[in-house]
C-alpha positions, -999 to +999 in steps of 0.1 A: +000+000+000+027+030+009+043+015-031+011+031-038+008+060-022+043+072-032+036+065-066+005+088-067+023+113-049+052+110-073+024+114-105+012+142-086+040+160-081+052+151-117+021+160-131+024+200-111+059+201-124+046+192-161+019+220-157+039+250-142+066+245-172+043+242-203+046+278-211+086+272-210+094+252-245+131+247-232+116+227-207+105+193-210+106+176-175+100+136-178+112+124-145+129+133-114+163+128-128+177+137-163+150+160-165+166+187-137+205+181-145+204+212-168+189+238-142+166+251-165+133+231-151+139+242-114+143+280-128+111+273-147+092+259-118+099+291-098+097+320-123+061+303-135+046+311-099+068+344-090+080+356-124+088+389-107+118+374-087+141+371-121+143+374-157+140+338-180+161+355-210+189+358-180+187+319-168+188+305-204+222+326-209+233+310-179+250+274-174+237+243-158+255+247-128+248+285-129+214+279-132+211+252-107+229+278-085+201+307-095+174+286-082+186+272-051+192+309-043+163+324-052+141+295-036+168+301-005+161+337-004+128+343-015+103+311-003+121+300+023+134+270+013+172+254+022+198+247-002+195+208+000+213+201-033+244+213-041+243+224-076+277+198-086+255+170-078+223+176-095+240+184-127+255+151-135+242+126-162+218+110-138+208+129-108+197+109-075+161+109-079+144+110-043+168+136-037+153+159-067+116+149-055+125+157-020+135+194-030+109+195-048+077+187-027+098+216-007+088+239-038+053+221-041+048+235-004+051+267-006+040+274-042+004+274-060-008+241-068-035+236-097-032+194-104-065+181-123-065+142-134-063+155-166-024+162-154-021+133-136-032+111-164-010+126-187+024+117-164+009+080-165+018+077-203+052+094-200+079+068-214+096+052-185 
């Protein structure tokens, strides 16, 4: 039963991520793993909900590790939230997984949440 319950959670959280970076066509988040090594969907995640906080045109200029960087410190400094990855071991070619979904249920805390099972249905025909 908790298999269960951490997989809906995980297609839940999955499914917010998918929804808060549509609008960003850089972004293309599939998992919690190859999907965050570049930065960019943590930086997209953020600026959907408080796009006042930093510029997009600045992050894409920027490189993984800058951009990891960006949005640990803007998550730090501006909702709260610790630095609990280092940005050296979330760009690598496969980043450790509960660690990305633990930062990010941090993010899924404190930001607006608008899952329908529309979402959640659509993460359960992502290739695995």
């Amino acid at each position: 039963m908790s298999d269960l319950q951490q997989t809906n959670s995980e297609k839940i959280l999955l499914s917010w991520v998918r929804q808060s970076t549509r609008p960003y066509s850089q972004v293309n988040v599939l998992n919690f793993t190859t999907s965050w090594a570049d930065g960019l969907a943590f930086n997209a995640v953020i600026h959907r909900h408080k796009p006042e906080l930093f510029s997009w045109d600045k992050v894409i200029q920027m490189t993984p590790v800058e951009r990891l960087e960006h949005a640990f410190s803007i998550a730090k400094n501006h909702l709260g939230i610790e630095k609990l990855l280092d940005p050296e071991d979330v760009a690598v070619q496969l980043p450790d997984k509960k660690s990305i979904i633990m930062y990010l249920t941090s993010l899924f805390e404190v930001l607006p949440k608008q899952v329908t099972m529309e979402d959640i249905r659509e993460v359960e025909t992502l290739p695995r």
